[in-house]
C-alpha positions in Angstrom: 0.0 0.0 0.0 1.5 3.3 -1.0 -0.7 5.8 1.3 0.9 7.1 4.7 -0.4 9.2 7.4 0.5 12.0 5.1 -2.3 12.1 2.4 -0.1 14.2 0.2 2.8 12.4 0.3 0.5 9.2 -0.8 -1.0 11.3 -3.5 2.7 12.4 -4.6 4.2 8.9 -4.7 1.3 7.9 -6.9 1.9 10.8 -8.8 6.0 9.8 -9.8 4.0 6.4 -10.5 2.2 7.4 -12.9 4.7 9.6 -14.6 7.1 6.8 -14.4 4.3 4.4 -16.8 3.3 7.1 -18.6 7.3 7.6 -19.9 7.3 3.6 -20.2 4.0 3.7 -22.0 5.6 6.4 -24.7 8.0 4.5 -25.2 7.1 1.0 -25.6 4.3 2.1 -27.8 6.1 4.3 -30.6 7.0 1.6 -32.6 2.8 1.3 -33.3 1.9 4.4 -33.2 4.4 5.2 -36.1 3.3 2.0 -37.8 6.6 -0.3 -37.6 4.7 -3.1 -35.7 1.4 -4.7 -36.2 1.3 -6.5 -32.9 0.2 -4.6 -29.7 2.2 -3.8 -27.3 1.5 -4.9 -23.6 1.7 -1.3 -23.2 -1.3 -0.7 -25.0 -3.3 -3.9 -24.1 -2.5 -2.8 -20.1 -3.1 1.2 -20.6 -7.1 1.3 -20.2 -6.4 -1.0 -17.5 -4.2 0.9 -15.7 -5.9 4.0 -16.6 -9.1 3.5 -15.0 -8.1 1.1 -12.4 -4.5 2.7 -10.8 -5.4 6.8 -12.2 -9.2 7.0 -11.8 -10.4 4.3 -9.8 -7.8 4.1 -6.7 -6.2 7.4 -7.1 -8.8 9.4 -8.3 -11.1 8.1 -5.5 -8.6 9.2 -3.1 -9.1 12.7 -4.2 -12.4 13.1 -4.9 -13.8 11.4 -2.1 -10.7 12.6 0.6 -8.6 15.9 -0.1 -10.7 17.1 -2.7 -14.1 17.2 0.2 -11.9 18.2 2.7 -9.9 21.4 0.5 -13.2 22.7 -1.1 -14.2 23.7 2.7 -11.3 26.2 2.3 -11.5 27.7 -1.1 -14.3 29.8 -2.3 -15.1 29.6 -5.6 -17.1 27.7 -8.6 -13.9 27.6 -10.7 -11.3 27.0 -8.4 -8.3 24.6 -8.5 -10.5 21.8 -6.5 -13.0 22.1 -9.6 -10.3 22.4 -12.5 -8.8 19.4 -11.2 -12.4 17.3 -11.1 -13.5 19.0 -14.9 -9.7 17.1 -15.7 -10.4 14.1 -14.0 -13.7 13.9 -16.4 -12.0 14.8 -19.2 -9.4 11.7 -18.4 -12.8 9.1 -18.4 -13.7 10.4 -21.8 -10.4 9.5 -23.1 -10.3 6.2 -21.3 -14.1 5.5 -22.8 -12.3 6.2 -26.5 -9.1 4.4 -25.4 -11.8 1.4 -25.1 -13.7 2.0 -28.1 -10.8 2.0 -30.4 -9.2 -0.5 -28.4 -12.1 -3.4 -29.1 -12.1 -2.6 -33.3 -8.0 -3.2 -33.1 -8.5 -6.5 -31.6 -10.9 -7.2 -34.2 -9.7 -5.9 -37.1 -5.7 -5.2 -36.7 -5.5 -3.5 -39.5 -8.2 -0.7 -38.5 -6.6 2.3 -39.6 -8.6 4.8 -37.9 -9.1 2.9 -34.4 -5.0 2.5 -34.7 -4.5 6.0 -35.0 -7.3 6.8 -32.1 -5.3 5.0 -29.9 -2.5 7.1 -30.8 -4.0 9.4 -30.0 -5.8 8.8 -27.0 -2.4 8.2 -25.1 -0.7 11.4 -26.8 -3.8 13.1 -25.4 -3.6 11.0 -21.5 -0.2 11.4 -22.0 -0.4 15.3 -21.8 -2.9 15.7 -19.5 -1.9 13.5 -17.0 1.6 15.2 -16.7 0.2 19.0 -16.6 -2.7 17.6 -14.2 0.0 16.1 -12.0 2.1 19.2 -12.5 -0.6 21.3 -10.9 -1.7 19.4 -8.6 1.9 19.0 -7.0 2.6 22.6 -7.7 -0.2 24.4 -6.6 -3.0 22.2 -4.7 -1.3 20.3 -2.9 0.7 23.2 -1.3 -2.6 24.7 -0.4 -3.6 21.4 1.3 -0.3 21.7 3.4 -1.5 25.7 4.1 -4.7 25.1 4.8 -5.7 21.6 6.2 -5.3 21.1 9.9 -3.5 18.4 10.8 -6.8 16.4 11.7 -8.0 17.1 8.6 -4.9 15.5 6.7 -5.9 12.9 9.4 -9.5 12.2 8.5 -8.0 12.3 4.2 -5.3 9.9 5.3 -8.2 7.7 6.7 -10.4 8.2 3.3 -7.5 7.0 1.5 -7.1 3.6 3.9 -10.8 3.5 3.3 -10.4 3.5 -0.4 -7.7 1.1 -0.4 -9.6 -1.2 1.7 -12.5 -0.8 -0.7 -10.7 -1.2 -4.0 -6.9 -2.4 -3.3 -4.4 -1.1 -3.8 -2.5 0.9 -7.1 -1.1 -2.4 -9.4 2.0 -0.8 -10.6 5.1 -2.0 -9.5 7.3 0.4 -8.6 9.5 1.0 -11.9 7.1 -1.0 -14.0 4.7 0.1 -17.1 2.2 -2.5 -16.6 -0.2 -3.9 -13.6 1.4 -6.5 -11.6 1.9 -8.3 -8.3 1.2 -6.2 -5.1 
């Protein structure tokens, strides 16, 4: 289990994760995307997995149901960063809904020219999302979490994330890994 009685330090860890498969993802995929190979990649059979299971499911619970709750009480607003990060966090479903969509007319027709390039472009698009989400969110949210959360609020997150990970399990990437895999 990666989370810790500091909430944001879970979240961050996760965060170099994610970054970590996302560089392994780029790279183990290029060969497809410009066309060399005809086989899929692990990479790409594992990313919708991944995507929803690790980034939306299990991490994206943590926020949404634990610092995201607890932060809101703190910031006025309609449009602050607590609601830019959860319009992004939709935006990230849509992708992996397309991701899936393209993903089942590859495996049935592999030579599916326009589901080939969707899935391209699907993880270009996660791809670049994901790292300016993260980017934000470590640059700027979660240092107003650490200015305004009391330490029994980080408390009560930290117990929303051991709720979550009780619920759902925890994230399935390895540590150094591009792919789910033994916890």
């Amino acid at each position: 289990m990666l989370w810790s009685e500091d909430p944001i330090s879970t979240l961050m860890d996760e965060h170099r994760l994610f970054l970590r498969w996302l560089a392994d993802v780029r790279r183990d995929t290029l060969p497809f995307e410009v066309g060399t190979v005809r086989v899929l990649p692990a990479a790409i059979l594992t990313f919708g997995e991944v995507l929803s299971r690790d980034v939306d499911e299990l991490h994206g619970r943590k926020e949404e149901e634990g610092l995201f709750p607890a932060l809101a009480r703190h910031l006025e607003g309609e449009e602050g960063p607590v609601r830019v990060m959860l319009e992004e966090h939709e935006v990230l479903r849509r992708h992996r809904n397309d991701f899936s969509v393209h993903l089942k007319k590859i495996q049935s027709d592999p030579e599916a020219r326009e589901a080939r390039t969707g899935v391209s472009r699907v993880i270009a698009s996660v791809d670049a999302l994901l790292r300016s989400h993260i980017e934000r969110e470590d640059g700027v949210l979660f240092p107003l979490a650490r200015e305004f959360l009391s330490a029994v609020e980080l408390q009560e997150v930290a117990e929303v994330f051991r709720e979550v990970e009780i619920r759902l399990g925890p994230i399935s990437l390895p540590r150094g890994s591009s792919g789910p895999g033994p916890h």
